[in-house]
N, C-alpha and C positions, 0 to 999 in steps of 0.2 A: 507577584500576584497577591492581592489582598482579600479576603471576603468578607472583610467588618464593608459595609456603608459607609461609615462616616470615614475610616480612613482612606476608600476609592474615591469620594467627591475630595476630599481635600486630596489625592494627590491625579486626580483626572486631570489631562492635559498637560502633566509633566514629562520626562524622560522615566522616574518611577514607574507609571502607569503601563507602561508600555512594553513587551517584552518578543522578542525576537529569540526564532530559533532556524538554526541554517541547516540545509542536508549538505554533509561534511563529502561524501563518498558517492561512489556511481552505482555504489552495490545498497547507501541508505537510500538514493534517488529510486532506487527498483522497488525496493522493499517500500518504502513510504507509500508509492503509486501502488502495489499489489495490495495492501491492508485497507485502499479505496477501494480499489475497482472491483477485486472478489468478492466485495457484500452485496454488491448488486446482482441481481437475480440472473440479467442478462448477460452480464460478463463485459468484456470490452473487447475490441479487434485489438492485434497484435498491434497495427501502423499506431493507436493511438498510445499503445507502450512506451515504442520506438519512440515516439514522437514528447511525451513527457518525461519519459524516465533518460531522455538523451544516450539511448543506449540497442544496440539493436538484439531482433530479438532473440538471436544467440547467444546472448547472453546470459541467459535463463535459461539455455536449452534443457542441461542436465538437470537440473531442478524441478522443470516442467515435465520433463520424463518420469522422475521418478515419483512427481505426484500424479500423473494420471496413472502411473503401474498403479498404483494406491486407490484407484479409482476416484480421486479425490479433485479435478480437474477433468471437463470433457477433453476430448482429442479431436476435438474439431481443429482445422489446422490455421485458419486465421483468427482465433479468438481464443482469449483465455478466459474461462466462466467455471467457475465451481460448482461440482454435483450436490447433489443435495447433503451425499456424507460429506462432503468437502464444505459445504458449510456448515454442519456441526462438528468438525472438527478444524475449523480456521485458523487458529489457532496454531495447530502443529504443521497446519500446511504451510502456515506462513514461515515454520521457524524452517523450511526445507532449503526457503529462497535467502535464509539469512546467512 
């Protein structure tokens, strides 16, 4: 990845330009989808967890527990949405699910 101008037009449209990154694991699949979906105010349903992170949502369970103990995650039971402390401290919630 470049930030000079003149060296991105000259290597735009090559293999250089270009740069790919892969979720390696089922647990980087989770965590990559949760550092989305928690900044949204609304949260997201469980199904669409499931459904992205290829994984159900048991997966999370123990991590999901111990972040709403923290009050840091509602306990509504089909969604996962961050409280208001839970999103000023995103941060450490997330490292719960890492």
């Amino acid at each position: 990845k470049t930030r000079n101008p003149r060296t991105y037009l000259q290597r735009a449209g090559t293999a250089e330009a270009t740069s790919e990154e892969r979720v390696a694991t089922r647990a980087q699949a989770a965590l990559e989808f949760l550092m989305n979906a928690l900044r949204v105010l609304e949260g997201t349903p469980l199904e669409t967890f499931e459904a992205r992170a290829g994984q159900p949502a048991a997966a999370i369970g123990s991590a999901r527990a111990a972040v709403i103990a923290r009050g840091w995650l509602s306990a509504e039971p089909h969604r996962l949405r961050a409280t208001a402390a839970g999103l000023e401290k995103l941060n450490r919630l997330l490292e719960l699910f890492a």
